[in-house]
N, C-alpha and C positions, 0 to 999 in steps of 0.2 A: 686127607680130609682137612679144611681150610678151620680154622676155629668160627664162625660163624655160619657151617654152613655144610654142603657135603662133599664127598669125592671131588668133583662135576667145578666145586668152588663155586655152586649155585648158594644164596642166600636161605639158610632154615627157616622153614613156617614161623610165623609172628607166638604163635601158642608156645614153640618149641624154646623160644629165648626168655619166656616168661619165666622169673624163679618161686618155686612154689611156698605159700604161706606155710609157717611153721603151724604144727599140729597142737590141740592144747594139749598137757599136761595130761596123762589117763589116770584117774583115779575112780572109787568104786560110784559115786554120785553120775559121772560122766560114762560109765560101761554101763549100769543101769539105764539112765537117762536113752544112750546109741540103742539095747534092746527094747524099749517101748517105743522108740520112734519107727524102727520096723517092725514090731509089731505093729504102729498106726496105718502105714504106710499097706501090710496087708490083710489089714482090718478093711481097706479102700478109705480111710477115713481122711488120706493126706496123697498125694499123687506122688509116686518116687522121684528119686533125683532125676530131672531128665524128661521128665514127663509131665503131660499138662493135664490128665486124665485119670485120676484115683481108680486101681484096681483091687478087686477081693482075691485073696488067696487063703482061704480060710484055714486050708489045714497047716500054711508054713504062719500063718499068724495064733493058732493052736498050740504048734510047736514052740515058741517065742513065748507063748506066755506058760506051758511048762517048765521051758527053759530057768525063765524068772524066779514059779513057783521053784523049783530045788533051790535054785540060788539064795532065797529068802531064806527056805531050811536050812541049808547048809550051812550059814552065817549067824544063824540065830543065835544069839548072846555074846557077839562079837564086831558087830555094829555100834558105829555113836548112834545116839539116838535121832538128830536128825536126818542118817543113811537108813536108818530106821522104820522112820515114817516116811520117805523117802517110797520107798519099796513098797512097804503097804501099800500107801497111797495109790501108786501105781498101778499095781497089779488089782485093785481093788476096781481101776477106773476100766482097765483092757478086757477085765473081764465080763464088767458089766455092758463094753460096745462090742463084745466078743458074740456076747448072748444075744446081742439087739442086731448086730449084722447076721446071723444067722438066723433070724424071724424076718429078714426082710429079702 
């Protein structure tokens, strides 16, 4: 195999030499943040990666905001306060387009 390229010494796809962006930093603000946006995503509120077409999948967007709920429990009094509200906030919003996607 050629360093640019395959066996063959044919030239690798243009995607394949691309180097990929580093990932941010995970912390709880940003792993919160990653589960509401799949929950929005299958709330149909946001089209997934890839797609140009918002879909519902009500029971894995169900699951995603249980998910949450424990997580809020579990953490409770171990939180700064703005990871805090943070979470509220949140859970507070998915569940209210949780309820309004399933009346519609």
């Amino acid at each position: 195999m050629t360093r640019d390229g395959d066996e063959n010494g044919q030239a690798a796809p243009q995607e394949a030499q691309k180097p990929e962006a580093p990932l941010a930093p995970m912390d709880f603000s940003t792993f919160v943040l990653s589960l509401g946006s799949t929950c929005m995503v299958n709330l149909g509120q946001v089209p997934a990666p890839g797609s140009d077409k918002p879909h519902k999948d009500l029971p894995a967007a169900k699951q995603m905001i249980d998910i949450l709920g424990m997580l809020q429990e579990k953490t409770k009094g171990n939180l700064t306060e703005p990871e805090q509200q943070l979470i509220d906030s949140l859970l507070y919003d998915i569940r209210v387009k949780w309820v309004d996607a399933q009346q519609s």
